[in-house]
N, C-alpha and C positions, 0 to 999 in steps of 0.2 A: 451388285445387280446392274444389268443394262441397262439402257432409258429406250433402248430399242425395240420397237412395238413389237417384233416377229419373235422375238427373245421371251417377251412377256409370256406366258403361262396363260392359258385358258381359261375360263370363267368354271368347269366341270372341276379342272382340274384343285383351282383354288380350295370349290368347296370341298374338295375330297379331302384336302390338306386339313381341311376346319370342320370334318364332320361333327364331333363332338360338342365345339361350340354353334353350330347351323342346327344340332340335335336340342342343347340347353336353351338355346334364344328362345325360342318356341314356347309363350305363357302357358298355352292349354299343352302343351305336348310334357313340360315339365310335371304339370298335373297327372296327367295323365298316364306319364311313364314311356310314351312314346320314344323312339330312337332311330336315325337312319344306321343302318347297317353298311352300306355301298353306295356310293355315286360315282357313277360313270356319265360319259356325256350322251343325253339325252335320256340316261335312265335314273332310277332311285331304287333303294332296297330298304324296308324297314322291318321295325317288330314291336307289336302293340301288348306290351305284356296283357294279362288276365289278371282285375285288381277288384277284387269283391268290390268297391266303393262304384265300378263302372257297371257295375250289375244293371242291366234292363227290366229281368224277371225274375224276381224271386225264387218262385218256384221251379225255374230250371237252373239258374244260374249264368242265364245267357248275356254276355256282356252285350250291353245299350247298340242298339243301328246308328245313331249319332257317333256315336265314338267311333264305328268306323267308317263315317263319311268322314270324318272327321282326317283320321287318318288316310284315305285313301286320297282325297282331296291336298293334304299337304306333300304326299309322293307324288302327286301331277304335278301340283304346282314345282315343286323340285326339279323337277325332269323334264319340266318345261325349260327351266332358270339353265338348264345344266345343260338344255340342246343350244342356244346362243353362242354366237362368236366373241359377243361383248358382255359385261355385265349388265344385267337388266332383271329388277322385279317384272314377278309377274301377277297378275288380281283374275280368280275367280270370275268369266262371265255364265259358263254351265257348267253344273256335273250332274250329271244322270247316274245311278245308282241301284243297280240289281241285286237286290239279292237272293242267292241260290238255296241257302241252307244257312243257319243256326249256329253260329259258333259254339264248339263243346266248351262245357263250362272245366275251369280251370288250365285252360290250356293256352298259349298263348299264342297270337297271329305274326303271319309272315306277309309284305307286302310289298309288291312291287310294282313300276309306273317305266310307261317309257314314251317320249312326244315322239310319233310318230312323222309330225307335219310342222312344218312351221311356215307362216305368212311373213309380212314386212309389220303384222300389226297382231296376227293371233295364235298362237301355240295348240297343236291337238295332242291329245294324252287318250292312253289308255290303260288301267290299272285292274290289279287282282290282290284279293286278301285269302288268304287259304292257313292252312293249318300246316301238311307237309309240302304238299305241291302244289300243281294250278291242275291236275286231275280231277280234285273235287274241293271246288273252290266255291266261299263261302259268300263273297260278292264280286260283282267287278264297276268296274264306273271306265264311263266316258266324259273327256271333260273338254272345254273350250275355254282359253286363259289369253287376256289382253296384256301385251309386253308394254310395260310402263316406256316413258319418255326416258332416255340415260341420266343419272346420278351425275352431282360433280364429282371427280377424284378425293374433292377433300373428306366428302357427306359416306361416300363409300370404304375410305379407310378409316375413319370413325371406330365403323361397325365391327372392322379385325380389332 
């Protein structure tokens, strides 16, 4: 491997390499069953299985609105991470959270996020959770994410 910066591989690219582990790291998302499906640079794609335990209502079987800000919230933030030239966390400062309709019960959600903007200090996102398409989708969020200060090289391969 080169020591040559232009040679180096992208930060989208990285995570695409390690989606599975960028999917496992995630406390609540292991809980949860969450997964990224695709990352690209500046976007994310995921799938929030349907787990009776994240049931909201009983009586319909509607999985919990938490769980998918939950989710919608970690594909911004992603695709925040993934619109960067360098690597860099990114922290929640808004997500605003519509929702349209009711997730069916049993069924499992498709999600995806893309940073539209990026500043020298804040990343914009905007995401949708839907069932087959974004036709009749089930929420969407808008979100606004503070790019941490850069990591050392040592504290960042750690984390591979």
């Amino acid at each position: 491997m080169s020591n040559d910066p232009a040679s180096a591989p992208e930060p989208w690219e990285l995570m695409k390499e390690n989606i599975e582990m960028i999917s496992g790291g995630i406390p609540w998302g292991r809980r949860m069953a969450f997964r990224f499906t695709r990352i690209e640079k500046g976007h994310a794609w995921g799938l929030q299985p349907w787990k009776e335990r994240l049931v909201g209502d009983p009586d319909t079987g509607v999985i919990h609105g938490g769980v998918l800000t939950a989710f919608l919230d970690n594909l911004s933030g992603t695709a925040a991470s993934s619109a960067l030239s360098k690597p860099r966390f990114v922290a929640t400062l808004d997500l605003r959270i519509d929702y349209m309709r009711p997730a069916e019960k049993g069924r499992d959600i498709i999600g995806e996020a893309e940073c539209y903007h990026t500043t020298r200090n804040i990343c914009f996102t905007r995401a949708w959770a839907y069932h087959e398409s974004r036709d009749k989708v089930i929420a969407t969020a808008a979100g606004a994410f503070a790019i941490n200060k850069p990591r050392p090289a040592e504290s960042i391969a750690r984390m591979g």
